[in-house]
C-alpha positions in Angstrom: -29.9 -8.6 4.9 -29.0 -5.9 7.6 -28.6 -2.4 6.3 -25.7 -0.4 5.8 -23.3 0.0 8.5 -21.9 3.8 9.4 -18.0 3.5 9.9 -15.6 6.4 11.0 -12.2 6.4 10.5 -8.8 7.9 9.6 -7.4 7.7 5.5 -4.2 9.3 4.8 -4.9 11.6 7.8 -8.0 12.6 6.9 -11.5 11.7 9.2 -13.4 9.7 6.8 -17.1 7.9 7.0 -18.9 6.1 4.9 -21.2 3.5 4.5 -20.7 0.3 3.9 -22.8 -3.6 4.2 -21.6 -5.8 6.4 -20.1 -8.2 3.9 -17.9 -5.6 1.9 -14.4 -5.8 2.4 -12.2 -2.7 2.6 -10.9 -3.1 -0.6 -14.2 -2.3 -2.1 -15.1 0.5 0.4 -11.7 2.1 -0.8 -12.4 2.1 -4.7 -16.1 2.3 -5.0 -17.4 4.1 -2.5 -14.4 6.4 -1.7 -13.1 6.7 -4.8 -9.3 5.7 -3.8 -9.0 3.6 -7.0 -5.1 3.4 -6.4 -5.6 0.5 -4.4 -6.1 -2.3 -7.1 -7.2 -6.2 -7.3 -5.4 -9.0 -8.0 -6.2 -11.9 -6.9 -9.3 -11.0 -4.2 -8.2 -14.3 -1.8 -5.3 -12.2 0.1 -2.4 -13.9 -2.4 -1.0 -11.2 -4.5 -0.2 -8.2 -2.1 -2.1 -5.5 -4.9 -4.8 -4.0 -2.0 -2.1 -3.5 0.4 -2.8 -1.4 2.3 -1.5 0.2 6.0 -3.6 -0.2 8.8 -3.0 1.2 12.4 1.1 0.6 11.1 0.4 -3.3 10.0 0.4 -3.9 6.6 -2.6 -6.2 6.0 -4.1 -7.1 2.1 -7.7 -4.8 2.0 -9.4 -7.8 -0.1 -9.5 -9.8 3.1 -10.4 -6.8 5.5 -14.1 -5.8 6.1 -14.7 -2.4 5.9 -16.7 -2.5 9.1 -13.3 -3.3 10.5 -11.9 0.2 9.4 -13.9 1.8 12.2 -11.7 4.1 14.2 -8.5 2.4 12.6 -5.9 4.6 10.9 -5.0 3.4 7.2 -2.5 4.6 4.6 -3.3 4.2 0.7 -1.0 4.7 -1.9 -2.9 8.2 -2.4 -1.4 9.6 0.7 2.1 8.1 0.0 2.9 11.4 -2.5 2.8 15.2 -0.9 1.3 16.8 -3.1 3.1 17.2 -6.5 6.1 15.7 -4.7 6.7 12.2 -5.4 7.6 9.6 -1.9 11.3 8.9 -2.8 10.1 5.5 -3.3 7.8 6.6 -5.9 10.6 8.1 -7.7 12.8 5.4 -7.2 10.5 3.3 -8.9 10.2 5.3 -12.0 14.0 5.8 -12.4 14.5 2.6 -12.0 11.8 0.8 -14.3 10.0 -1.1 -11.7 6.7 -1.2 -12.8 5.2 -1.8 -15.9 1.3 -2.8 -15.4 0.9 -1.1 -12.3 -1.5 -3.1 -10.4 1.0 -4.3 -7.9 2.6 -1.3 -7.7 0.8 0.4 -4.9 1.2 -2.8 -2.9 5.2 -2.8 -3.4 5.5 0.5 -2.7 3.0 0.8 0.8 4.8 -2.3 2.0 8.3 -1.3 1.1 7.5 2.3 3.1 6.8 0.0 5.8 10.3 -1.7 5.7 11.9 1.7 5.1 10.7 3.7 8.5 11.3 0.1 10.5 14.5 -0.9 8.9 16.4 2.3 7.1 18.9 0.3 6.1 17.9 -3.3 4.9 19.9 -5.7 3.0 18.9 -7.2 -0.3 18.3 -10.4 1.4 15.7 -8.6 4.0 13.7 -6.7 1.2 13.4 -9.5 -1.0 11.9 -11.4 2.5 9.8 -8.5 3.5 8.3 -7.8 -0.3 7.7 -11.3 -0.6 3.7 -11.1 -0.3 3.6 -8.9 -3.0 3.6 -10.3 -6.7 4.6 -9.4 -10.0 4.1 -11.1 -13.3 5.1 -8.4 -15.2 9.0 -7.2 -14.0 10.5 -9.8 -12.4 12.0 -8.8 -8.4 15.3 -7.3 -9.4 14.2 -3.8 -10.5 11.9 -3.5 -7.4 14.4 -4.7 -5.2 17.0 -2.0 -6.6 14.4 0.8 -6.6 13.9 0.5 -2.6 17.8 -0.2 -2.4 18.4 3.2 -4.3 15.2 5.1 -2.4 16.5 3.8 1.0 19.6 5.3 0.3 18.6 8.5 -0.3 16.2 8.5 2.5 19.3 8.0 4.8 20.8 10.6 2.9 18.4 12.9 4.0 18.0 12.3 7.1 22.0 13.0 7.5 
């Protein structure tokens, strides 16, 4: 088996290397050897949407990435989604709103539902349900996590005004 394989690249806007075999995807460089354990596993075949993650602005499902593939590529975990003590209005959209009980695909909703929100500020119901639907949830239902990005994207508009 080759050895370990040296990998450079750019998490939540931070230079980042580490080592990594061939045959490791990125969802396990992230959680064991990085110690970004917000990422989570659900299903590990690319079905569920829990390891979403953002990489170089496409939202792609780290179980079916290789971490060798993270060289020089730019990715976004849910651990870069807060600034400091200050919650992503997502993040506090989905609190206030009860849209998460388990948590595991809770960093998947919300990295993919950022993505929806800087591309589309003002989606319908009918779009966020279309755009969120690679992510899964057996423990909500769709309806809280659909009104918590409704309710975020407003105030992000809000802001921005």
């Amino acid at each position: 088996m080759p050895g370990k394989i040296h990998v450079n690249t750019t998490i939540n806007g931070e230079a980042t290397e580490f080592l990594c075999e061939p045959r490791q995807t990125l969802l396990e460089c992230l959680r064991d050897t990085l110690n970004l354990t917000g990422t989570k596993e659900g299903c590990g075949d690319g079905n569920c949407g829990s390891c979403t993650v953002v990489m170089d602005g496409r939202i792609v499902t780290s179980c079916l990435v290789l971490g060798v593939e993270a060289a020089g590529a730019r990715i976004d975990t849910i651990e870069g989604m807060a600034r400091g003590n200050q919650l992503h209005p997502l993040q506090q959209s989905f609190l206030e709103h009860a849209a998460l009980q388990c948590g595991i695909c809770t960093p998947g909703f919300l990295l993919a539902a950022r993505e929806l929100l800087e591309n589309e500020p003002d989606p319908s119901e009918e779009r966020i349900r279309w755009f969120l639907a690679n992510n899964l949830c057996r423990c909500t239902g769709y309806d809280k996590i659909v009104r918590a990005v409704q309710d975020a994207a407003k105030q992000m508009r809000e802001a921005k005004a």
